[in-house]
C-alpha positions as CSV (number, residue, x, y, z in Angstrom):
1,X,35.4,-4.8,30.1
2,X,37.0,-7.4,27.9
3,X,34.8,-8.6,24.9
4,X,37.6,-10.7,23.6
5,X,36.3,-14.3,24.1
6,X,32.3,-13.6,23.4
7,X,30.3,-15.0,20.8
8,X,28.8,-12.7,18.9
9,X,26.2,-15.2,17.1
10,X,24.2,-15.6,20.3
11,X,21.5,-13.5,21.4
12,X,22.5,-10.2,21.8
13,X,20.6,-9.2,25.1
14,X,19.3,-11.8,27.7
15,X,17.0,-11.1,30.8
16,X,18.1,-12.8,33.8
17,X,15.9,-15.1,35.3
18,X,16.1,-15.7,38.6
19,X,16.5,-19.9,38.3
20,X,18.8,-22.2,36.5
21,X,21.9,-21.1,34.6
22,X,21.6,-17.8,34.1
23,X,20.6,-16.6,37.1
24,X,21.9,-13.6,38.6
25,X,23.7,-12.6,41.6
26,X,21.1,-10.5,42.8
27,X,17.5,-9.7,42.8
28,X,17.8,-6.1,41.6
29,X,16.0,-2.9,43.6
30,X,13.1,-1.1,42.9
31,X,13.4,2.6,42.2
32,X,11.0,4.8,44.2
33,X,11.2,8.5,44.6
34,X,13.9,8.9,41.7
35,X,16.2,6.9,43.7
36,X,18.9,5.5,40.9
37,X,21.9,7.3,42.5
38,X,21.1,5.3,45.8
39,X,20.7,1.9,44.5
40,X,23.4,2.0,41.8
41,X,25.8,2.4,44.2
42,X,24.3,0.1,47.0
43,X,24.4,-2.7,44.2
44,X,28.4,-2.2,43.1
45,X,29.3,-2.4,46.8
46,X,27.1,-5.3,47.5
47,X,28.9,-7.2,44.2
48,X,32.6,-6.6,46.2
49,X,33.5,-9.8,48.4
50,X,35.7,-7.7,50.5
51,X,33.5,-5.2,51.2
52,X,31.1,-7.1,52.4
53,X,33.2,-9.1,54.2
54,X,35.5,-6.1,55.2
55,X,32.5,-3.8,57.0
56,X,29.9,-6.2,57.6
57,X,28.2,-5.8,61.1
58,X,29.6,-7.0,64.2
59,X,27.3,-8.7,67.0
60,X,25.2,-6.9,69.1
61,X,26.4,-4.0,66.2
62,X,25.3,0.2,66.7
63,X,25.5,1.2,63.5
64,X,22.0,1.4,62.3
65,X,22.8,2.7,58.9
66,X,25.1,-0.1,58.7
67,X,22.6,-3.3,60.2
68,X,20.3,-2.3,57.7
69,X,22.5,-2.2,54.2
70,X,24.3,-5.3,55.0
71,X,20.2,-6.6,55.7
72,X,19.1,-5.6,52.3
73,X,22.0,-7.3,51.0
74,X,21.1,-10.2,52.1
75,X,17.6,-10.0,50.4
76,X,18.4,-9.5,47.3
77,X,21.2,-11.9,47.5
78,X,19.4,-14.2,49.6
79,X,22.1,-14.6,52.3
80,X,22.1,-15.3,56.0
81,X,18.6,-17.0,56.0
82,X,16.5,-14.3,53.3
83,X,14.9,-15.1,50.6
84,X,16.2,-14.0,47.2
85,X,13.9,-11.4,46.0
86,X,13.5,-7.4,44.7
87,X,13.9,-4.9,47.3
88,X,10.1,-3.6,48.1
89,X,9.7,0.3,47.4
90,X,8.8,1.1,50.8
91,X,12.4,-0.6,51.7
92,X,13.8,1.6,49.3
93,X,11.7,4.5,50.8
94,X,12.3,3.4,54.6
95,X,16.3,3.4,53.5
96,X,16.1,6.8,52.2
97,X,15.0,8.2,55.0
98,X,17.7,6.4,56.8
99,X,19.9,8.4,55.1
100,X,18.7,11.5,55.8
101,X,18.1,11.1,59.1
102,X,22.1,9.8,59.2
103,X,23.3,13.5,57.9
104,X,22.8,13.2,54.2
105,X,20.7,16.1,53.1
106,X,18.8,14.3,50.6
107,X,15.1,15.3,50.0
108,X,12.6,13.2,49.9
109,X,11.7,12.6,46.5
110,X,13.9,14.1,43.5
111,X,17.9,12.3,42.5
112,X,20.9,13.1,44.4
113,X,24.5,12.8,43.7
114,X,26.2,9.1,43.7
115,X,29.1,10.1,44.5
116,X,28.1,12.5,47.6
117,X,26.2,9.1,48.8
118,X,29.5,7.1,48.0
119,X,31.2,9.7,50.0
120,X,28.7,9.4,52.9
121,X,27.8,5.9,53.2
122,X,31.6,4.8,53.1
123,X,32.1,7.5,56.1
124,X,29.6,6.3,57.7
125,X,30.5,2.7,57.7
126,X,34.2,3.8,58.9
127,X,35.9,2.5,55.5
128,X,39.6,3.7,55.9
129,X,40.2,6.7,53.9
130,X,42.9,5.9,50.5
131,X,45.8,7.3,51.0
132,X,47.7,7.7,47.5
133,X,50.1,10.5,45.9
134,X,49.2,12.5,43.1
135,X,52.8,13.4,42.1
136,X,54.6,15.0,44.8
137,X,51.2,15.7,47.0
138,X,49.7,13.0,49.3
139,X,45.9,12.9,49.0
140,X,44.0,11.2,51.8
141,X,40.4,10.4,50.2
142,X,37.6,7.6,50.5
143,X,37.8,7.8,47.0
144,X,41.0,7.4,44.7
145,X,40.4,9.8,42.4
146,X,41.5,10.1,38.3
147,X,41.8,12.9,36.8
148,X,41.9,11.9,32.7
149,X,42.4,15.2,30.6
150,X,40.1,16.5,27.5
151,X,41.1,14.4,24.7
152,X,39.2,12.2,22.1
153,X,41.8,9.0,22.7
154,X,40.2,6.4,24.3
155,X,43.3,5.6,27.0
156,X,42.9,2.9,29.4
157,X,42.4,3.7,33.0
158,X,45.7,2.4,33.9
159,X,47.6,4.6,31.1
160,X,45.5,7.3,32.8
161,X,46.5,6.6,36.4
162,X,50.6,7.0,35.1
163,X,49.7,10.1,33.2
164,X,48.4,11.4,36.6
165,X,52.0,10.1,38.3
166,X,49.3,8.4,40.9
167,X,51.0,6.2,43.6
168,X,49.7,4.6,46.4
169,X,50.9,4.5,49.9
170,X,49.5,1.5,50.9
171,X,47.5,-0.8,48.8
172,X,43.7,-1.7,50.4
173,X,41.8,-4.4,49.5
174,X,38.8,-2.2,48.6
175,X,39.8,0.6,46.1
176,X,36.5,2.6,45.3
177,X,38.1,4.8,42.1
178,X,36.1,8.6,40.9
179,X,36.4,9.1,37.3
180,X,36.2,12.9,37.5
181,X,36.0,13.4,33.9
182,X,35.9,17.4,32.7
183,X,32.6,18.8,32.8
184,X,31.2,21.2,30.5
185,X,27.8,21.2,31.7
186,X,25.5,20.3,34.5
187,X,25.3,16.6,34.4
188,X,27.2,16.8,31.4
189,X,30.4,14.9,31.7
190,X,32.6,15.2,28.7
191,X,33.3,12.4,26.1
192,X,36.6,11.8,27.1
193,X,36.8,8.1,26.6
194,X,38.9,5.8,29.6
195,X,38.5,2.0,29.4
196,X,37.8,1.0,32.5
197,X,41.0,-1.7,32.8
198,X,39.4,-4.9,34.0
199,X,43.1,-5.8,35.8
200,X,44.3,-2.7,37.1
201,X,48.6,-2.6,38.0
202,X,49.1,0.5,40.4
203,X,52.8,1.8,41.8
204,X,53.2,1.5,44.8
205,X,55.2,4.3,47.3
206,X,58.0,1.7,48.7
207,X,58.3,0.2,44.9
208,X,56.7,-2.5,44.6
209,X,53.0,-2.6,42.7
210,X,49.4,-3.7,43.6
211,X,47.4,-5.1,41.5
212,X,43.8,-5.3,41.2
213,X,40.4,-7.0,39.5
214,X,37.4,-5.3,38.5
215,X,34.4,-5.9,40.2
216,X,31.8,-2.9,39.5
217,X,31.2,-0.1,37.1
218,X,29.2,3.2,38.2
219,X,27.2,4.6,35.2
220,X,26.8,8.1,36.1
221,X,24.1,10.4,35.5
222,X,25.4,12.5,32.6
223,X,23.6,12.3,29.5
224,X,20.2,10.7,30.3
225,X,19.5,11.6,34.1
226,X,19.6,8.0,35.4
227,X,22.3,6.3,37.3
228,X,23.0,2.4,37.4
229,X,25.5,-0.1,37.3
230,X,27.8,-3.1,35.7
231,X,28.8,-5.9,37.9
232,X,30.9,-9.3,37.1
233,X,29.5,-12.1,37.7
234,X,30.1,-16.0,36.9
235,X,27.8,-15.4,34.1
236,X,29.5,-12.2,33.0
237,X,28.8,-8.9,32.9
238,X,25.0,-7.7,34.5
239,X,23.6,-4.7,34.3
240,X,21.7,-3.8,37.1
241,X,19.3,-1.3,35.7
242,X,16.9,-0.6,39.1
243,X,14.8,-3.5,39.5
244,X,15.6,-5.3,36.0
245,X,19.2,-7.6,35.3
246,X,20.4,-8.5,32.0
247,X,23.4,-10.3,31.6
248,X,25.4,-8.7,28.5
249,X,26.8,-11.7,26.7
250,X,27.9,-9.9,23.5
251,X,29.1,-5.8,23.2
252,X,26.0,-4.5,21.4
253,X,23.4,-4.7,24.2
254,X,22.8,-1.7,25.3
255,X,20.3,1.5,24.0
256,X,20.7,4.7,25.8
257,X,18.4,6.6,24.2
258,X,15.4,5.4,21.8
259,X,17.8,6.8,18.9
260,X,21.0,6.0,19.7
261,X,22.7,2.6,20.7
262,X,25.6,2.1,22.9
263,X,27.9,-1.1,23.8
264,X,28.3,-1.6,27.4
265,X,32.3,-1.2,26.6
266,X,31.2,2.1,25.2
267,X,29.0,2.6,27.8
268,X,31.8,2.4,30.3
269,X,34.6,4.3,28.5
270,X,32.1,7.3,28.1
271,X,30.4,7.6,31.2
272,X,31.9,5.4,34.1
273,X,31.7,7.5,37.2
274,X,33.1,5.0,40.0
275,X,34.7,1.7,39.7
276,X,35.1,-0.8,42.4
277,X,38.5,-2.7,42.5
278,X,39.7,-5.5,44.2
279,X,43.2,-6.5,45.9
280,X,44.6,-9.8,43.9
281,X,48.6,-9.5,44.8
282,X,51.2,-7.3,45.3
283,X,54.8,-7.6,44.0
């Protein structure tokens, strides 16, 4: 997340209304039944063009689980004839249930894992599995997965990605990326800081290199229980907090905690969980 070009004199947080200049992309979803780690991750695959144009539904399509995601995305982002508007909680609800009934064992109230959902919904919607090498061993996952070591250097995700001798065999144009950062607790990720690169340059197996773009952050669950995302937009970068967007026009937006204050680039070098990259060009 490149802060570079912002002014810091302006108003350090702004809340996105939903008219005129600084509106956002999307409406935003309302939690119901503690369900952050659902609709974080449904609003960083919603932000990625290809995705959405990659896996949308076909006509006359089967996939129920599928039919309804790509339908909530069009009412938040009012596409395809909706209206632009919050998700309802029973929507949020009805999708839950969805889910369950689909094979996730998710109860019915209480958080789950974002990255088991990840896992499930990109199965379910048939997204080709990444296949990359992780030195001399080929890995065949939904999600490219980083392994950054314990240390206090912030790196960037890039340096990280070489350190790891990562390579891919192809390069997709969807890359959904883990950050499996060291744990040393239950939800407890450790502070090992990674910038999240916002261009990302990745080796490819026949020599050549992909590169990609940014488009969504995952903010995992680790230090405060609640899961939520980062998304780029025209407007730059929006937090999609549940229900609630605020565009982040300067670094020092963000509070964690009632006693402790966070950046959103500090935000995302501590506790990014999944990033969502996009194809720009290989060569």
């Amino acid at each position: 997340m490149d802060y570079t070009n912002y002014d810091y004199q302006k108003p350090q947080t702004e809340i996105v209304r939903y008219h005129g200049a600084n509106e956002s992309d999307s409406a935003g979803m309302t939690n119901h039944s503690s369900s952050c780690w659902m609709i974080c991750v449904m609003q960083a695959l919603g932000a990625s063009e290809v995705f959405t144009s990659e896996y949308k539904p076909v006509k006359n399509e089967q996939n129920t689980l599928k039919k309804e995601l790509f339908r909530l995305f069009d009412i938040v982002r009012g596409k395809n004839g909706q209206k632009k508007r919050k998700l309802k909680s029973q929507e949020v609800v009805d999708f839950r249930e969805l889910v369950r009934t689909a094979g996730l064992p998710v109860k019915k109230t209480g958080g789950y894992s974002e990255v088991r959902f990840m896992n499930f919904l990109l199965k379910q919607l048939e997204v080709k599995p990444v296949e990359y090498y992780a030195g001399s061993k080929k890995q065949k996952e939904l999600l490219f997965t980083v392994h950054p070591t314990d240390t206090p250097e912030r790196r960037s995700l890039e340096d990280v990605i070489k350190e790891n001798r990562l390579s891919l065999v192809k390069a997709p144009k969807f890359l959904p990326i883990l950050l499996k950062r060291p744990h040393i607790a239950k939800h407890q990720a450790s502070r090992t800081p990674v910038e999240p690169s916002s261009t990302l340059t990745i080796a490819l197996r026949d020599g050549s290199k992909a590169r990609y773009k940014l488009v969504s952050i995952v903010i995992g669950r680790d230090s405060i229980s609640h899961s939520y995302c980062y998304v780029l937009e025209k407007s730059g970068w929006v937090e999609y907090n549940n229900s609630k967007a605020v565009i982040h026009s300067s670094p020092k937006t963000k509070k964690r905690t009632k006693d402790s204050v966070h950046t959103p680039y500090e935000d995302a070098c501590k506790h990014s969980e999944m990033l969502i990259y996009e194809l720009s060009n290989i060569g």
